[in-house]
C-alpha positions, -999 to +999 in steps of 0.1 A: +575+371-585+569+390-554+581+366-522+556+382-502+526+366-522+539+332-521+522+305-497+522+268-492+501+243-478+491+208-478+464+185-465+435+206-461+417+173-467+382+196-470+348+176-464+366+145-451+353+139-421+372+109-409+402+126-413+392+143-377+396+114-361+425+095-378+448+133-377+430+142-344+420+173-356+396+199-328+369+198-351+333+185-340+325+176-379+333+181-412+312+212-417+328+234-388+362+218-403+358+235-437+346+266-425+371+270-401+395+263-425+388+287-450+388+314-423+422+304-415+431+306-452+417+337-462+433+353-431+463+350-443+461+352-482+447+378-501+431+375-536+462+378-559+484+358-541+500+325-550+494+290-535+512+259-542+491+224-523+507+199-520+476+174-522+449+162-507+430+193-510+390+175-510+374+145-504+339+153-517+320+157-548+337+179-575+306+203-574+314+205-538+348+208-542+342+235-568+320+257-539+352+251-516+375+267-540+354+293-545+359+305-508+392+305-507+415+334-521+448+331-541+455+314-573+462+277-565+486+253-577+477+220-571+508+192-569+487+161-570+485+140-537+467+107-537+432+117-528+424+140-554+398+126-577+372+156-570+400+182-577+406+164-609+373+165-620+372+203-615+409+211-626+398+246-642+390+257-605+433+254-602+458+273-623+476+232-631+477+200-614+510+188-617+524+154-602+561+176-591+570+210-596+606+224-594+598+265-580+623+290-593+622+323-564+642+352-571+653+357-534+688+377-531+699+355-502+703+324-517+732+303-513+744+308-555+725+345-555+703+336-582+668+322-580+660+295-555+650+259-562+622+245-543+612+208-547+575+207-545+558+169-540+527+154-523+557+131-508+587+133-486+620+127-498+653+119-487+666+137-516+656+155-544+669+177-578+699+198-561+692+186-524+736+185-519+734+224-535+707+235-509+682+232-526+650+232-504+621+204-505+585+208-492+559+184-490+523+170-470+510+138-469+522+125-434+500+145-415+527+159-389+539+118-381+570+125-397+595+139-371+614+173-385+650+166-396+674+198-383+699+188-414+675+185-435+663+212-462+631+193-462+598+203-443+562+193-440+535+223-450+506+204-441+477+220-424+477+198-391+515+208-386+502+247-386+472+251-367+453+248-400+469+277-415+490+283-449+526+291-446+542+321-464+575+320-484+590+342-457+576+317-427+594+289-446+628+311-453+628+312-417+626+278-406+650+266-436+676+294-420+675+276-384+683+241-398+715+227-394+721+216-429+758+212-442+766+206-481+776+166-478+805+176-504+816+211-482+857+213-470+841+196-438+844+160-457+876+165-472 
């Protein structure tokens, strides 16, 4: 899998229109929310490309959900957040719905130089599958409330933490690099 056609996102939260007011998003209403949206989205990724969201991606009618998704390019990957019922009636407009997903990425620079784990989930987590090998963890739901943790492989893809846009694998590689994180078993604790 080419790294450079992997995104992630979260919390797009599309035809919700109190979520402009309770995440303070610059939107005057639902309709200039969407659209903008997509805009951002397809800026960035191109049809083939891969998209893992992390939930909440509608609050609408399935039908209208269904006209969303066809807007938006890539090949989505929905991990289940808890406002999904309209994604769920149209689950043939995603590749799966899954609750958790575990991402293998072949990327040469990870710490054991085989594929990297990435802990996919709606929620945050202290710790996950692997988190003392390095393992990294993304997730959505908190809306940007949840302050970033420098030792911590963890991080929050949701839209209102990125000006409303998706974030690549390469964008996340970079922020994991900058973290402070230490192995909790390492020679330092010995």
């Amino acid at each position: 899998m080419n790294t450079n056609k992997i995104w992630f996102t979260s919390d797009n939260h599309f035809g919700h229109k109190n979520i402009i007011e309770f995440s303070k998003r610059p939107f005057a209403n639902g309709d200039e929310m969407n659209a903008e949206m997509i805009k951002r989205w397809n800026e960035k990724i191109r049809k083939d490309d891969i998209v893992y969201h992390l939930g909440d991606f509608a609050l609408m009618s399935a039908n209208r959900t269904r006209q969303i998704r066809e807007q938006l390019n890539g090949k989505i990957y929905l991990i289940k957040g808890n406002h999904e019922s309209a994604a769920l009636e149209c689950a043939d407009c995603f590749e799966w719905i899954k609750d958790y997903f575990e991402l293998k990425v072949n990327d040469n620079d990870s710490e054991n130089k085989g594929p990297r784990l990435i802990v996919l989930s709606h929620y945050a987590m202290k710790v996950w599958n692997a988190s003392h090998h390095g393992t990294w963890h993304l997730y959505g739901h908190s809306h940007g409330s949840l302050p970033d943790d420098e030792t911590s492989l963890s991080f929050d893809v949701g839209v209102d933490c990125h000006n409303f846009y998706p974030l690549s694998y390469r964008d996340i590689k970079n922020i994991m690099i900058k973290k402070k994180w230490m192995p909790p078993f390492g020679p330092r604790n010995k």
